[in-house]
C-alpha angles and dihedrals in degrees: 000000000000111000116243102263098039096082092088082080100043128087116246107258084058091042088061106034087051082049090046091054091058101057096053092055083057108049139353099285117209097231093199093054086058094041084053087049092054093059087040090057090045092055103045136040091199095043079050090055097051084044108060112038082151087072104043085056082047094052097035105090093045094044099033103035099149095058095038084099093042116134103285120220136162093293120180095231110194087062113160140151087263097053104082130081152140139295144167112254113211083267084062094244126139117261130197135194136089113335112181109066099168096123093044107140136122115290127131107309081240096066080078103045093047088045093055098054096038085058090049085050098062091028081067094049087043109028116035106261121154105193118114118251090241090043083056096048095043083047096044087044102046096039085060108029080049091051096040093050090044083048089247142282132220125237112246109167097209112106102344131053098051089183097054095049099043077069101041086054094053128135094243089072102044113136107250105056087040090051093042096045095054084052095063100055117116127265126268139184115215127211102267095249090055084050094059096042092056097039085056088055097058126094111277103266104030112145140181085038111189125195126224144195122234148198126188141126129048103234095034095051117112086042115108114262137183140178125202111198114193127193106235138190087317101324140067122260126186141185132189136209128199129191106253132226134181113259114280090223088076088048090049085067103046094249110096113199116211092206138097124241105173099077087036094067100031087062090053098032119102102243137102104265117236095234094220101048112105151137108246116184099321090331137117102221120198145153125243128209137134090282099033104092161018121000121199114235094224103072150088081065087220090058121156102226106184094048086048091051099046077052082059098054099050102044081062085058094060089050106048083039078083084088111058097172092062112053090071084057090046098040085057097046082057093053086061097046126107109241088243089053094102092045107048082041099064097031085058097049080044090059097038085055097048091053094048077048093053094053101041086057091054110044100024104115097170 
């Protein structure tokens, strides 16, 4: 077995297979979600991308050796333009920023802001978008520079961010097909101690719980994850739990951190907490509802992208702003920077990713 840090020097099929490894000597893995993850990652450069944050820790200091010195802060990491999405706050309003936390570890403030604009790169060859690659970068870059400065401001779609919340309202997340599609997930049977954390979680008074299996994510897929839906004074509630694993950015170093992140910036972030997301004896807990998750960047279809992707940059803003001591630090770093910096950065992490894609698709034989 290949130790955790060597994988700078290894091509990427190795690279995965000596990651994938690992994991397996940490949890239960669900082979056939990996191996769903695996075709997912042949068809698709994005879906790629999203796959195999192992490998962007791996390629970082070699593609990105200016900012590998770059002031380091809790980061999320695996940051991407699929990776934000909407929650209840304890006022019941809807909430939106990044919502899947699972990489954060410390790394340079700039790993996010790369990651971010090479994902809205291949997201315009993939995925329909029509903003220009320098418009993404200027949009990503002043969003977060403007709200780290400001110290920051959450994103509550109430009365303000039109154009967030014209996606958070879409179709696509109405009740009844949500509701309807977890149902028909197939049937699991979680271990007894998962079964009592979940059923914790629900409402008081749920009853003819059903458990579910589900698969979601890109990253995350392979990782044991089950859903309890409860029926509730008249309605459905649900909460889901997913094995959880230090960052691999950490094991792409060769210096695995037992320790979780996640929670840690989330309570010293500025942002308005979801109230049921937590980390539960080695479990993400969260709760799951038609606008408690995930939107897809791509609707509504008269979307406002530059605006969506300011909004971006300045949620990562509230995020990295969990370290205080830093931004100066930051603010500073972006002073000294040449204006092109954003965007050669991400087009050379995208080629360096095609290339890793490339030859994933043609020597992948799982």
């Amino acid at each position: 077995m290949i130790s955790a840090g060597a994988t700078t020097e290894l091509p990427v099929i190795e690279a995965t297979e000596a990651y994938e490894g690992w994991l397996r000597k940490r949890l239960d893995v669900v082979e056939a979600d990996l191996q769903f993850k695996h075709q997912q990652m042949k068809a698709s450069l994005f879906a790629f991308l999203r796959g195999t944050f192992y490998r962007w820790a791996a390629l970082w200091d070699e593609t990105c050796p200016d900012l590998a010195k770059a002031p380091r802060l809790m980061a999320v990491g695996d940051l991407h333009v699929q990776n934000f999405g909407t929650w209840r706050d304890l006022e019941g309003r809807l909430v939106w920023g990044v919502n899947d936390l699972d990489e954060v570890a410390t790394m340079p403030y700039a790993v996010d802001l790369v990651r971010t604009v090479t994902s809205a790169i291949i997201a315009k060859r993939e995925k329909g978008l029509t903003i220009d690659e320098d418009v993404m970068a200027a949009a990503v870059l002043d969003g977060y520079s403007q709200s780290l400065e400001a110290g920051g401001n959450p994103f509550v779609l109430k009365e303000s961010h039109p154009a967030l919340r014209d996606m958070a309202m879409g179709a696509e997340r109405d009740p009844v097909p949500f509701w309807s599609k977890l149902a028909k997930l197939p049937a699991a049977n979680p271990p007894k101690r998962i079964k009592r954390l979940l059923e914790g979680e629900l409402p008081d008074g749920a009853a003819d719980i059903q458990f579910v299996a589900r698969i979601a994510g890109m990253g995350s897929l392979g990782r044991p994850r089950y859903v309890a839906i409860g029926a509730c004074n008249g309605g459905l509630a649900a909460r889901e739990a997913k094995a959880w694993l230090p960052s691999a950015w950490g094991w792409a170093m060769g210096k695995v951190k037992d320790r979780a992140y996640g929670p840690r910036l989330i309570e010293r972030a500025v942002r308005q907490r979801d109230p049921y997301y937590s980390l539960r004896k080695e479990w993400v807990v969260r709760r799951l509802g038609p606008h408690c998750g995930r939107i897809e960047l791509t609707q509504p279809k008269n979307r406002d992208e530059r605006e969506i992707l300011k909004s971006m940059g300045r949620e990562t803003a509230n995020l990295h702003l969990a370290a205080p001591d830093q931004c100066p630090k930051v603010l500073r770093d972006l002073s000294e920077r040449k204006p092109d910096w954003l965007l050669a950065s991400a087009q050379a992490m995208c080629k360096a990713t095609e290339r890793d894609w490339q030859d994933f698709c043609s020597g992948y034989k799982g």
